[in-house]
C-alpha positions as CSV (number, residue, x, y, z in Angstrom):
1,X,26.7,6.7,-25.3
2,X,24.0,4.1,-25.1
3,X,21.8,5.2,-21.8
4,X,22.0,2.0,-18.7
5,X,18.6,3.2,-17.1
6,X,16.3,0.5,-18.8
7,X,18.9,-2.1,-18.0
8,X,19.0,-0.8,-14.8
9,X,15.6,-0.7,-13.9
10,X,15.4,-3.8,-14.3
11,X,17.8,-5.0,-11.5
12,X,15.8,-4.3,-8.7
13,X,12.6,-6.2,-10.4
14,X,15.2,-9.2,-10.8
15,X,15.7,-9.1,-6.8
16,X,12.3,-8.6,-5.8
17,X,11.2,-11.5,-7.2
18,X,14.0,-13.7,-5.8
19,X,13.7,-12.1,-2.5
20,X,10.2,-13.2,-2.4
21,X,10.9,-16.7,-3.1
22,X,13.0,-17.1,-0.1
23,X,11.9,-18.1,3.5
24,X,8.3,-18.1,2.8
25,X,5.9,-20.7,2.7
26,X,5.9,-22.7,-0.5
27,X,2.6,-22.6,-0.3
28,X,1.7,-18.6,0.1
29,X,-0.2,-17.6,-2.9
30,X,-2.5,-20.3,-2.5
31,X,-3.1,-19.1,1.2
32,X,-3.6,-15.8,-0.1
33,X,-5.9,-17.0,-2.7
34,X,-7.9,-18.3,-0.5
35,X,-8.5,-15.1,2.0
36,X,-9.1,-12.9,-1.8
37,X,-12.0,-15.3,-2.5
38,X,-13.9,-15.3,0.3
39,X,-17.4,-14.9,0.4
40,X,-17.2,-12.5,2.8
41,X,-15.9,-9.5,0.4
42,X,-18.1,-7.0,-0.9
43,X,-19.3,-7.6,-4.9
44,X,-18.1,-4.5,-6.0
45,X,-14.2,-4.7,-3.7
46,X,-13.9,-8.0,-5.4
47,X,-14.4,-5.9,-8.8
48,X,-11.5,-4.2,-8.6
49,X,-9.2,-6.9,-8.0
50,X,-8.1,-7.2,-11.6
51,X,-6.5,-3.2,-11.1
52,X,-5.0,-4.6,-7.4
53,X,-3.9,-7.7,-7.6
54,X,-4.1,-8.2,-3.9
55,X,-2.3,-12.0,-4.5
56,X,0.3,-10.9,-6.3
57,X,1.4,-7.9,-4.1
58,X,0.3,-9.3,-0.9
59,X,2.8,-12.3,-2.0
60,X,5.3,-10.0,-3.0
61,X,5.7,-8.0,0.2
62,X,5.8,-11.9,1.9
63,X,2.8,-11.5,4.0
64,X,2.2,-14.4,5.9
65,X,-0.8,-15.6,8.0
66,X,1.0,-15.7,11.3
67,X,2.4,-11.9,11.0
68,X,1.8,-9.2,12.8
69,X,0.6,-6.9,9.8
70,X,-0.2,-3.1,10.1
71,X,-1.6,-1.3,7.7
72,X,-1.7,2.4,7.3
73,X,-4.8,4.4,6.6
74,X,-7.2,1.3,5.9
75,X,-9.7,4.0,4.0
76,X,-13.1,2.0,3.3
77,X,-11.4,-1.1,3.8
78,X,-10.7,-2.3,0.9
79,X,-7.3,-4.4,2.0
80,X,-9.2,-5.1,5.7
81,X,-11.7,-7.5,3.8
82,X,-8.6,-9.6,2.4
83,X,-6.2,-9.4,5.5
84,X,-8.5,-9.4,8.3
85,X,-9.9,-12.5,8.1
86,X,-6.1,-14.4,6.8
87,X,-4.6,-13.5,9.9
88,X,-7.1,-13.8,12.2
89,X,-6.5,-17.5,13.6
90,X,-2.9,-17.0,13.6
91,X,-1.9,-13.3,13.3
92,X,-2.5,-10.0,14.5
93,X,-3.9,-7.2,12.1
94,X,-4.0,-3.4,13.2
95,X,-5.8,-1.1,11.2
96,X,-3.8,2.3,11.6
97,X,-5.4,5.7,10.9
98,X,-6.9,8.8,12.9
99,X,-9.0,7.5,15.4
100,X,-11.7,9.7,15.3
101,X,-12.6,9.9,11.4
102,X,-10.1,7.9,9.7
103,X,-11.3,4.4,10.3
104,X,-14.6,4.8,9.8
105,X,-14.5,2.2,6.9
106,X,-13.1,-0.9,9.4
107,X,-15.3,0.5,12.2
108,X,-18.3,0.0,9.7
109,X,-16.7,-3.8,8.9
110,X,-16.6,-4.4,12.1
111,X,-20.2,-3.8,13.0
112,X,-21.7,-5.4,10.2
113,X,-19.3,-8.4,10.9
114,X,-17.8,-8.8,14.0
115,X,-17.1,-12.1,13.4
116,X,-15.0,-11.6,10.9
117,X,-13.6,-8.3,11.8
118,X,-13.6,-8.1,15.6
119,X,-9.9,-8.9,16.0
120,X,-9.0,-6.0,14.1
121,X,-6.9,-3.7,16.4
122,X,-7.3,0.0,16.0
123,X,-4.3,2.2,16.5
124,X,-3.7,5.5,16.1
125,X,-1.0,7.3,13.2
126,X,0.7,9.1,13.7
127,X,0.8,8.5,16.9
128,X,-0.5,10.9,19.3
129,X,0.2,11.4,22.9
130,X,-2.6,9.3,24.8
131,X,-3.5,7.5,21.9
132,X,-2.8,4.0,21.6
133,X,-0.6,3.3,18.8
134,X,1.1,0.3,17.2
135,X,4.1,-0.6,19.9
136,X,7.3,-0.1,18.9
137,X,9.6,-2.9,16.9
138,X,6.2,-5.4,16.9
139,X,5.2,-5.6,13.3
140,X,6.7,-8.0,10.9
141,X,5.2,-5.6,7.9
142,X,4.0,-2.6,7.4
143,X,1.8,-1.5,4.5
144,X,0.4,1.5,2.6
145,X,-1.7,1.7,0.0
146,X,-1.7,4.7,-2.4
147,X,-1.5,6.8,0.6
148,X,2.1,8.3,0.5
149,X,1.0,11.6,-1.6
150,X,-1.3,12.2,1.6
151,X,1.6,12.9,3.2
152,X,3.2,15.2,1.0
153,X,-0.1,17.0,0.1
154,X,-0.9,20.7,-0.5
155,X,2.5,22.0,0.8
156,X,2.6,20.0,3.8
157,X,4.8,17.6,4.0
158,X,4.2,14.7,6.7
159,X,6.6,12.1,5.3
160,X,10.0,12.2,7.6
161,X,7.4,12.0,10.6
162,X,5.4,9.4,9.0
163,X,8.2,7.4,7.6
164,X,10.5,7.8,10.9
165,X,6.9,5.9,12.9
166,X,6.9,3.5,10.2
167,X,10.2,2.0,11.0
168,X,10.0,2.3,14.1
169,X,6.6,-0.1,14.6
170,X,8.7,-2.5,12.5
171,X,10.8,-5.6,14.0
172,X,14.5,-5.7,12.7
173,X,14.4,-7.6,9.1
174,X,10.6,-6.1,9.3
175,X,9.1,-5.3,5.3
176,X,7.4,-2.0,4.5
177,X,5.5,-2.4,1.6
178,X,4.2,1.0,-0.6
179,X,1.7,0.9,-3.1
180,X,1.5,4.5,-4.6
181,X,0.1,6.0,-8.0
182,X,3.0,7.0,-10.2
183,X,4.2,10.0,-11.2
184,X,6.9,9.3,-13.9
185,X,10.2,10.7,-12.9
186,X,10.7,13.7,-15.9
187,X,7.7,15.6,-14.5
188,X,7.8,18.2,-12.0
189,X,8.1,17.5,-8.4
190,X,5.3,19.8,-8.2
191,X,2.7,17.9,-9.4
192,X,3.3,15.8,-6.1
193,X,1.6,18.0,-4.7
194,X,-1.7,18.2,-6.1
195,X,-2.2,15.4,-8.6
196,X,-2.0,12.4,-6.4
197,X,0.9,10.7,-8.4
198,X,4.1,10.9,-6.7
199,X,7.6,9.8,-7.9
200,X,9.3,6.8,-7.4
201,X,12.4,8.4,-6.7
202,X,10.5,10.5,-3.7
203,X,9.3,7.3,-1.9
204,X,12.3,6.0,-1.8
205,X,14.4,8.7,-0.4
206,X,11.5,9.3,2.0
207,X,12.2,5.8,2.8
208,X,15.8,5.8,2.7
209,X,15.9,9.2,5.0
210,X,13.8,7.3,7.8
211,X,16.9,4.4,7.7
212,X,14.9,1.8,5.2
213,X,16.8,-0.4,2.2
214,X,14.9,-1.1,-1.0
215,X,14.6,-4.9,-1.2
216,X,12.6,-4.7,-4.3
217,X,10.2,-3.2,-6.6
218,X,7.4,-5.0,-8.9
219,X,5.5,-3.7,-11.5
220,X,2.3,-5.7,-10.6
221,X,0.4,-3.0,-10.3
222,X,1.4,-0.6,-13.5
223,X,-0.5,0.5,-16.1
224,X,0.9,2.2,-19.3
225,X,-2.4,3.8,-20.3
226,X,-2.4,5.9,-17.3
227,X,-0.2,9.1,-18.1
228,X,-0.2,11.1,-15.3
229,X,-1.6,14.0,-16.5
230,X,-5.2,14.6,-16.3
231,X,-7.0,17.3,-15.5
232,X,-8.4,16.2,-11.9
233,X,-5.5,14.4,-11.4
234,X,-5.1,10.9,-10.3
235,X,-9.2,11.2,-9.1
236,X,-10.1,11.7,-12.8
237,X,-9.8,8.0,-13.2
238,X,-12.0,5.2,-11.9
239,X,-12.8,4.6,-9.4
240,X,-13.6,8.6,-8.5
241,X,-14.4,9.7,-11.8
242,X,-14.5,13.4,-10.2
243,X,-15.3,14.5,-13.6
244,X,-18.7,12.8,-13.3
245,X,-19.7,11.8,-16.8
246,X,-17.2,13.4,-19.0
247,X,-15.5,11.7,-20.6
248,X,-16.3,9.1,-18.5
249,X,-16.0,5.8,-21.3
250,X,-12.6,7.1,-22.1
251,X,-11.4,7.1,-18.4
252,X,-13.0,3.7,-17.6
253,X,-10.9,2.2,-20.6
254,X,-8.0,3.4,-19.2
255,X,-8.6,2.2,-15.6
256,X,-7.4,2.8,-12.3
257,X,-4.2,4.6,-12.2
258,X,-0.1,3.1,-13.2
259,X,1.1,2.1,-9.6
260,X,4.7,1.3,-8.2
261,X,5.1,-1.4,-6.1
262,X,7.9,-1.6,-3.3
263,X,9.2,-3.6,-0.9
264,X,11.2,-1.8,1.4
265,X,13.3,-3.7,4.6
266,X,13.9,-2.4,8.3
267,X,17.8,-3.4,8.4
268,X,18.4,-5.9,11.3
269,X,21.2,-3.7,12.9
């Protein structure tokens, strides 16, 4: 019998993309194109667009100017230069991490700009008692960006916490949108662990578990040369090349790694 998984897979791709299309502002990407090009992003962030396609995944998880947008574990940044600045007239960004080390990246943004980046509101997650977090049911969208296989790292496994706080921040109808390097689903759940790549499969029943429907999944951000399988895992690839200069032509052909892209929704009852 004839296998239905590649028709399949296609289905949810299908719905993404109309789901996008509907009650946003015809004129979105151009909004977004706007906040990618401005002159205010570092030379070398701006570099890496064509592995991140910030329009097209910032468009496909329906971010809009006047949401209230969190996203999780900013890192150096890289997403703050782009959404920072587009929702700053009209929306509210939060920058979501540990306090004390993990935002050093927007904490460095905002002293070298604070008029660009001195809206940004810091909030502790996971959430700690004292620490001010995002409120609960005030974001229109939460994102992550290659971050879920932190959660699941080493043997410690932080996602039904993580995922539980992520719907919560989120408003009824609210979008949580996952970038994540891909693991492809034949491998062994093991390599979750340690290479950085996770499975598609494992996102979404994280996300499931924690009360979250898929609305949609995108495949923006793949790349088929990536396969998942070298030797430093997902960091043997640009742009940590933790193999220094071995090999390093080969990996830099191949580029950063094959990513899923998912939009998942906060049901509104």
């Amino acid at each position: 019998m004839r296998s239905l998984l590649p028709v399949l897979a296609l289905l949810p791709v299908a719905a993404a993309v109309t789901s996008v299309a509907i009650g946003q502002p015809a004129n979105l990407r151009g909004l977004l194109s706007q906040a990618v090009a401005a002159k205010t992003r570092s030379p070398a962030n701006v570099a890496r667009d064509r592995y991140r396609h910030p329009v097209e995944t910032l468009a496909f998880f329906g971010v809009k100017p006047t949401d209230t947008v969190v996203e999780l574990i900013p890192g150096g940044g890289w997403y703050t230069e782009i959404l920072a600045p587009y929702l700053a007239a009209r929306g509210t960004y939060y920058a979501a991490g540990n306090l004390e080390r993990g935002l050093n990246g927007v904490k460095k943004l905002q002293t070298a700009a604070p008029a660009t980046y001195g809206k940004v509101r810091l909030a502790a997650f996971p959430a700690a008692p004292g620490a001010a977090g995002v409120p609960d049911g005030s974001a229109d969208v939460v994102l992550t960006f290659r971050n879920v296989h932190n959660l699941r790292f080493a043997g410690v496994d932080q996602t039904r916490a993580a995922f539980a706080e992520m719907f919560r921040m989120l408003k009824p109808g609210g979008t949580l949108g996952i970038v994540e390097h891909r693991l492809p689903e034949s491998r062994d759940a093991a390599a979750e662990e340690k290479s950085g790549y996770m499975k598609t499969s494992s996102v979404i029943g994280f996300a499931r578990a924690a009360g979250f429907q898929v609305a949609g999944q995108s495949e923006v951000n793949a790349n088929p040369k990536d396969t998942a399988d070298w030797p430093e895992g997902v960091w043997t690839l640009p742009p940590t090349y933790r193999l220094g200069d071995v090999d390093r032509a080969k990996y830099a052909a191949i580029g950063e790694s094959d990513r899923m892209t998912i939009r998942f929704t906060k049901p509104r009852r």
